[in-house]
C-alpha positions as a Markdown table, in Angstrom:
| # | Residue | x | y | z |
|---|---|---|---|---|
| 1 | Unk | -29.9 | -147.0 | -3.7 |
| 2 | Unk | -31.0 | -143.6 | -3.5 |
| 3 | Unk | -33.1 | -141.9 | -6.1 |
| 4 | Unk | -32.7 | -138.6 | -7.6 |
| 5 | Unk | -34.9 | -136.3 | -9.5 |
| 6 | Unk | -34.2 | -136.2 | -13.2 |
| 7 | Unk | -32.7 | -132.8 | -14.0 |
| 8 | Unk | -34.1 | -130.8 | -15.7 |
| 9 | Unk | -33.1 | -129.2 | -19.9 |
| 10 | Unk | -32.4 | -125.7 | -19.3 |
| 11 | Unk | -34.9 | -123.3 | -21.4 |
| 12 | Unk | -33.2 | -121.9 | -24.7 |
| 13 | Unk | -34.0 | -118.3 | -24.9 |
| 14 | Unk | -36.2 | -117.5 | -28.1 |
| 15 | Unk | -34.8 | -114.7 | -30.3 |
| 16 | Unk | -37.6 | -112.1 | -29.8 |
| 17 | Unk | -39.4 | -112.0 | -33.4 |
| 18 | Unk | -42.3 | -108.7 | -34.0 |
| 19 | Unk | -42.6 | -106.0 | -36.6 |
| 20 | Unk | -39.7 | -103.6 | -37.0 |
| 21 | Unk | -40.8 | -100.2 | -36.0 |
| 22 | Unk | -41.3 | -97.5 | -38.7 |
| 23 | Unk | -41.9 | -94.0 | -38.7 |
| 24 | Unk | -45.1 | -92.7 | -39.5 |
| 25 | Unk | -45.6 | -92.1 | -42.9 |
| 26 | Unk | -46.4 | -88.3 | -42.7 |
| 27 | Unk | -42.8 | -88.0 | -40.9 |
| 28 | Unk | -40.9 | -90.4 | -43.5 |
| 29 | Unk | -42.1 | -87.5 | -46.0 |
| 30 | Unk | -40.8 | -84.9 | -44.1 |
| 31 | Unk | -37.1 | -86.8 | -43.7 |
| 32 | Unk | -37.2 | -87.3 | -47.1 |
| 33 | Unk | -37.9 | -84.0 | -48.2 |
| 34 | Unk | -35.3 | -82.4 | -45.8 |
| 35 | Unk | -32.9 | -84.7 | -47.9 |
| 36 | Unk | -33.2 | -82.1 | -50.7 |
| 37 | Unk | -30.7 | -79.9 | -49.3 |
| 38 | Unk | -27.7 | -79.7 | -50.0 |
| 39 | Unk | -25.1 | -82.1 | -47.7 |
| 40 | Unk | -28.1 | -83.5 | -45.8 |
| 41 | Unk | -28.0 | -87.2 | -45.7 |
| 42 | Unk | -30.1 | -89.4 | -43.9 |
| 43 | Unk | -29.2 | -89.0 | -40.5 |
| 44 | Unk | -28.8 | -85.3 | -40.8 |
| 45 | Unk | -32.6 | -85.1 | -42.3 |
| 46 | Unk | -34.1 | -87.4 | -39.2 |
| 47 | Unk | -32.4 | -85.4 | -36.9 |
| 48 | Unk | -34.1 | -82.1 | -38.3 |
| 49 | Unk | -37.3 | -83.7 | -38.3 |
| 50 | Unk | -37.2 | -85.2 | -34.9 |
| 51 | Unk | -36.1 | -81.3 | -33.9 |
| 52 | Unk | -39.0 | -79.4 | -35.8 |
| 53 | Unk | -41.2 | -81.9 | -34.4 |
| 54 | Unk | -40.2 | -82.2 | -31.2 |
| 55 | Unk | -39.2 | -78.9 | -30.0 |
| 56 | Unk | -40.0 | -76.3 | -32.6 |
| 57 | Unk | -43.2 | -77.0 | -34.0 |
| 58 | Unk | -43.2 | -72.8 | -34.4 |
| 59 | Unk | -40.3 | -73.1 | -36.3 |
| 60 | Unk | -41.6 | -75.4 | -38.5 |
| 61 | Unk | -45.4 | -73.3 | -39.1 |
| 62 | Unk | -42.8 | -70.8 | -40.4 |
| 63 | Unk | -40.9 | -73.0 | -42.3 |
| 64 | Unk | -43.6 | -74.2 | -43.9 |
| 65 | Unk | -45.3 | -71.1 | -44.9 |
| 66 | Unk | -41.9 | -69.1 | -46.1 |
| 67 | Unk | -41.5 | -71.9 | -48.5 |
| 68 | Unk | -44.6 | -72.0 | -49.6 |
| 69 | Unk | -44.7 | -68.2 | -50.1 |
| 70 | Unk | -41.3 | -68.2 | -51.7 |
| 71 | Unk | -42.8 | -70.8 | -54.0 |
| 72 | Unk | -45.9 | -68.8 | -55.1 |
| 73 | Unk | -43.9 | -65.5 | -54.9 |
| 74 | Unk | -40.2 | -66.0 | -56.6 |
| 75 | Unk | -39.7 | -65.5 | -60.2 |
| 76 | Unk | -36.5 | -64.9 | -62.4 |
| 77 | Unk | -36.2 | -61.3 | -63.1 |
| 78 | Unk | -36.4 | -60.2 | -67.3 |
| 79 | Unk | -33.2 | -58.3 | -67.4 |
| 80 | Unk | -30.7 | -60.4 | -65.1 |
| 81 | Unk | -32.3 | -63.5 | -64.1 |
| 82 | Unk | -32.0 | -63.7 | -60.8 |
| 83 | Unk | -34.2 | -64.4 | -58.0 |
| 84 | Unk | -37.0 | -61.2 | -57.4 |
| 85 | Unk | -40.2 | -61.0 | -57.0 |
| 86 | Unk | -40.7 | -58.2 | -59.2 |
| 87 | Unk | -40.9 | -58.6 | -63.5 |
| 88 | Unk | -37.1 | -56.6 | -62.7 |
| 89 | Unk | -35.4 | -56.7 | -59.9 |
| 90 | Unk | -34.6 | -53.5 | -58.0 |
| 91 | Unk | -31.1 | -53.6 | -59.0 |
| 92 | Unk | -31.8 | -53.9 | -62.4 |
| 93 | Unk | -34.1 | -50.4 | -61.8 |
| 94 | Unk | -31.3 | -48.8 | -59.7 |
| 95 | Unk | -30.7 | -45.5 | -62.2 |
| 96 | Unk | -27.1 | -45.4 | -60.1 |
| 97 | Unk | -25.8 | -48.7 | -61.9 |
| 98 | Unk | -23.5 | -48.3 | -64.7 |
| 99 | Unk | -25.6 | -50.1 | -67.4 |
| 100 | Unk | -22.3 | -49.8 | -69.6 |
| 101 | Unk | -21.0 | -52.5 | -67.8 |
| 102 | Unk | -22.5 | -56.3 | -67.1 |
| 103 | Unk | -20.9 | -58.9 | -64.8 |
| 104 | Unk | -21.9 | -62.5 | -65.7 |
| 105 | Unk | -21.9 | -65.0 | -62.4 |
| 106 | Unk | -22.9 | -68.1 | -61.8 |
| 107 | Unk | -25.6 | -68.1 | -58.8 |
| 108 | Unk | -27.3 | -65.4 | -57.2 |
| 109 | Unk | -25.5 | -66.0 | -54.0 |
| 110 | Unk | -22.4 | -65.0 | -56.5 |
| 111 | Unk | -24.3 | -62.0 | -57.6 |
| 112 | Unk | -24.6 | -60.9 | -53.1 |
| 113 | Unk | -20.8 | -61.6 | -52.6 |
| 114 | Unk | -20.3 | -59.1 | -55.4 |
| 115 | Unk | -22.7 | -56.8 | -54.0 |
| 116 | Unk | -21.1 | -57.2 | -50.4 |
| 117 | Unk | -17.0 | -56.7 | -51.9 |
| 118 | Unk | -18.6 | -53.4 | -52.9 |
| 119 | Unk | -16.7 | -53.3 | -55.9 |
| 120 | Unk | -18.5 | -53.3 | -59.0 |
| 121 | Unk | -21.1 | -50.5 | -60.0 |
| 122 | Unk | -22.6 | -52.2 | -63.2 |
| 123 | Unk | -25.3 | -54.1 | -63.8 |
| 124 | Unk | -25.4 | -58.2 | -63.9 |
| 125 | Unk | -26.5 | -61.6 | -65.4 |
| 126 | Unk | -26.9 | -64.6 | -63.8 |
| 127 | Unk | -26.3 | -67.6 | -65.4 |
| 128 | Unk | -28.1 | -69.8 | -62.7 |
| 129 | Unk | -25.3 | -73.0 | -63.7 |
| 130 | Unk | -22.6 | -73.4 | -65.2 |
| 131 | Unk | -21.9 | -75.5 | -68.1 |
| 132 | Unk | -21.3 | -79.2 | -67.6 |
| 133 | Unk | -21.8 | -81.7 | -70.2 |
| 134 | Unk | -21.4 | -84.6 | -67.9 |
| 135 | Unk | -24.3 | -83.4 | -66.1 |
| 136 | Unk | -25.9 | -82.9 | -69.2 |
| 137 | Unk | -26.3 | -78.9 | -68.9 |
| 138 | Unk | -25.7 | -77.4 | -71.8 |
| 139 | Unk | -26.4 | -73.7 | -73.5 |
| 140 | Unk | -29.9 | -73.2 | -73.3 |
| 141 | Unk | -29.5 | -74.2 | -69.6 |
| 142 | Unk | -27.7 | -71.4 | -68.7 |
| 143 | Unk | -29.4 | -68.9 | -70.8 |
| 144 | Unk | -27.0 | -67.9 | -72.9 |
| 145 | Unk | -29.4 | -66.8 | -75.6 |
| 146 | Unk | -30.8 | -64.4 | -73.0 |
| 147 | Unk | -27.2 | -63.1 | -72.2 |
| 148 | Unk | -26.5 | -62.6 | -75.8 |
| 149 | Unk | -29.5 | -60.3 | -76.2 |
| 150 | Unk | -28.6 | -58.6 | -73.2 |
| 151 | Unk | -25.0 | -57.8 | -74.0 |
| 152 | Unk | -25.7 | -56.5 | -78.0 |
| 153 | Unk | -29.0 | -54.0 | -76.4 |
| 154 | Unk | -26.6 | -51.4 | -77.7 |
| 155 | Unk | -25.9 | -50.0 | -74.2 |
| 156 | Unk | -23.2 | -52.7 | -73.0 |
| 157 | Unk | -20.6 | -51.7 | -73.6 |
| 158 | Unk | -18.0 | -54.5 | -71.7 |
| 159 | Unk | -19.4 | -58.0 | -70.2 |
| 160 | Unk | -17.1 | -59.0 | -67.0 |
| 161 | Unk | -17.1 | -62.9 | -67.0 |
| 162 | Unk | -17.4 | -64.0 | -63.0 |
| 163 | Unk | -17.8 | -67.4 | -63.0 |
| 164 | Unk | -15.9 | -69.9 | -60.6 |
| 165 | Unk | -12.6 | -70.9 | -61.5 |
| 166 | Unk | -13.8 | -74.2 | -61.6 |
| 167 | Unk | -12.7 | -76.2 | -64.6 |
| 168 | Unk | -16.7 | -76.2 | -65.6 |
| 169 | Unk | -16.5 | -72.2 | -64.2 |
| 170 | Unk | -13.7 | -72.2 | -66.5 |
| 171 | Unk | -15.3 | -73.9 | -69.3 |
| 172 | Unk | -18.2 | -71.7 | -68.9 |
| 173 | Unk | -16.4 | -68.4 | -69.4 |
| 174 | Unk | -14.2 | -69.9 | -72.4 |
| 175 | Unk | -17.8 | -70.4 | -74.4 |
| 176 | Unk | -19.3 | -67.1 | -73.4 |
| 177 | Unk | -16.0 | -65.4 | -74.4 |
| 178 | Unk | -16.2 | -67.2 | -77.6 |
| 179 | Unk | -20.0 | -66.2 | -78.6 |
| 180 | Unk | -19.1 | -62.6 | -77.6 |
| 181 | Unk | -16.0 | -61.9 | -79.5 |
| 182 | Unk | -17.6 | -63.0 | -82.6 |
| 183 | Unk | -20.0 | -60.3 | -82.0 |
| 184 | Unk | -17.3 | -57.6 | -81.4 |
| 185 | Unk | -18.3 | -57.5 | -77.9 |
| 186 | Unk | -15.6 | -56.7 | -75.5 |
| 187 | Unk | -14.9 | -59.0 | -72.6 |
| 188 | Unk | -12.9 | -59.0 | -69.6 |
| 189 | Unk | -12.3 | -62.4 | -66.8 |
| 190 | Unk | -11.9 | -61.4 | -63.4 |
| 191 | Unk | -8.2 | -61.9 | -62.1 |
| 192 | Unk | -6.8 | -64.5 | -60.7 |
| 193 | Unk | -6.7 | -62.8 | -57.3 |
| 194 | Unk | -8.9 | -65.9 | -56.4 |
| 195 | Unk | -7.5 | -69.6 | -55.5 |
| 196 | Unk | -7.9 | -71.8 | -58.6 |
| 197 | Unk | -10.7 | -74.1 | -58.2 |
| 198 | Unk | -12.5 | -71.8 | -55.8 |
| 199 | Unk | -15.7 | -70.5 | -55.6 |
| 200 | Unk | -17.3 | -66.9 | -55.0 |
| 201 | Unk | -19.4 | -67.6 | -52.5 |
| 202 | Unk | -16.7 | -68.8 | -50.3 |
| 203 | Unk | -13.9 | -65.8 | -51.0 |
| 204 | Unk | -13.4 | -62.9 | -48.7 |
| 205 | Unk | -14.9 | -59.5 | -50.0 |
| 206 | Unk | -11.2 | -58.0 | -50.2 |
| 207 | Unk | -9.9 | -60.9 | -52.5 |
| 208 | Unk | -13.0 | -60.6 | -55.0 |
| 209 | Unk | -12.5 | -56.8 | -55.3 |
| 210 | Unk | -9.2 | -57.1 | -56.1 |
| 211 | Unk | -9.8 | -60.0 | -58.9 |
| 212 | Unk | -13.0 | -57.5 | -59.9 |
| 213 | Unk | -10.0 | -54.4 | -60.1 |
| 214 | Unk | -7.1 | -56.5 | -62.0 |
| 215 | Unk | -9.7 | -58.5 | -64.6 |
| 216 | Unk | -8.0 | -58.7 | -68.3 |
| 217 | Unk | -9.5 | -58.7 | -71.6 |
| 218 | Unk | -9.8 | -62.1 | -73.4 |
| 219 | Unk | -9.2 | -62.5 | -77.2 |
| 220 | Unk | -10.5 | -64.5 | -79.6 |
| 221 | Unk | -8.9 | -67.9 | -80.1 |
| 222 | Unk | -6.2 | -68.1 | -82.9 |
């Protein structure tokens, strides 16, 4: 009777079990910070990161420094709020803008589609929000105080309401209307010329002229 070797148990493969690698921490704060912006998620961030780092690290000295200037630098100007880095901006100084005339937007990128249309030669507030409750911004978050002394200086003489038509844009303009008409101010919305729910940033210059041209007056509520 012949003899054979035993066989052999077959080695089990060991699931492989080490530290998870992590990014250094320096570059976590960098992807996390890039997540700031707006519609940047996750992925989007680490991929801007990995780019700066990896192939424009000139890009990212300048970056770095332009937002640190803008930081030190950037203010809100006294007359229409908006982003200068003068106490007034140099369209608030312009002596070829119709002071008679103010147009109340939401942003300052509303304010430069305005600008661009080429349709308005008056003077502006900006509002830097709009009223949302839910979000808990309210009044004094918009600066309404400051667009109430604005508009009774004695030199207004009618206040162009810009916002979106958004139902807060909406909202927005209803309330300013309100305040102003109880001060005998008059007040006009720009027309409908633009898509309901859209925004100014995002509208053609031709549309927004035409809304700008074919704005109406609003009245007190009954």
């Amino acid at each position: 009777m012949s003899s054979r070797p035993l066989a052999q148990p077959r080695a089990t493969a060991q699931p492989f079990v080490g530290c998870p690698m992590k990014n250094p921490s320096s570059l976590e704060e960098l992807i996390e910070s890039l997540r700031c912006l707006p519609g940047v998620g996750p992925k989007s961030a680490q991929r801007m990161a990995f780019h700066l780092l990896q192939r424009d690290h000139a890009g990212a000295a300048r970056l770095g420094q332009a937002l640190g200037r803008s930081l030190e630098r950037i203010k809100h100007c006294e007359r229409c709020n908006t982003f200068t880095e003068e106490d007034v901006c140099e369209l608030c100084r312009s002596p070829r803008r119709d002071a008679r005339l103010l147009c109340v937007v939401e942003t300052p990128a509303d304010m430069l589609m305005m600008e661009q249309a080429e349709c308005f030669q008056g003077l502006y507030f900006v509002l830097m929000g709009r009223l949302s409750p839910l979000d808990g911004v309210g009044p004094k978050d918009i600066h309404l105080d400051r667009l109430i002394k604005r508009a009774e200086d004695g030199v207004v003489r009618e206040v162009i309401v810009a916002t979106n038509f958004t139902m807060e844009g909406e909202a927005t303009a209803h309330y300013i209307a309100e305040l102003l008409l109880a001060r005998d101010i008059k007040v006009s919305r720009i027309a409908r010329g633009l898509p309901v729910g859209g925004e100014l940033e995002h509208v053609d210059s031709g549309t927004l002229a035409q809304a700008v041209i074919e704005r109406r007056s609003l009245q007190a509520a009954p």
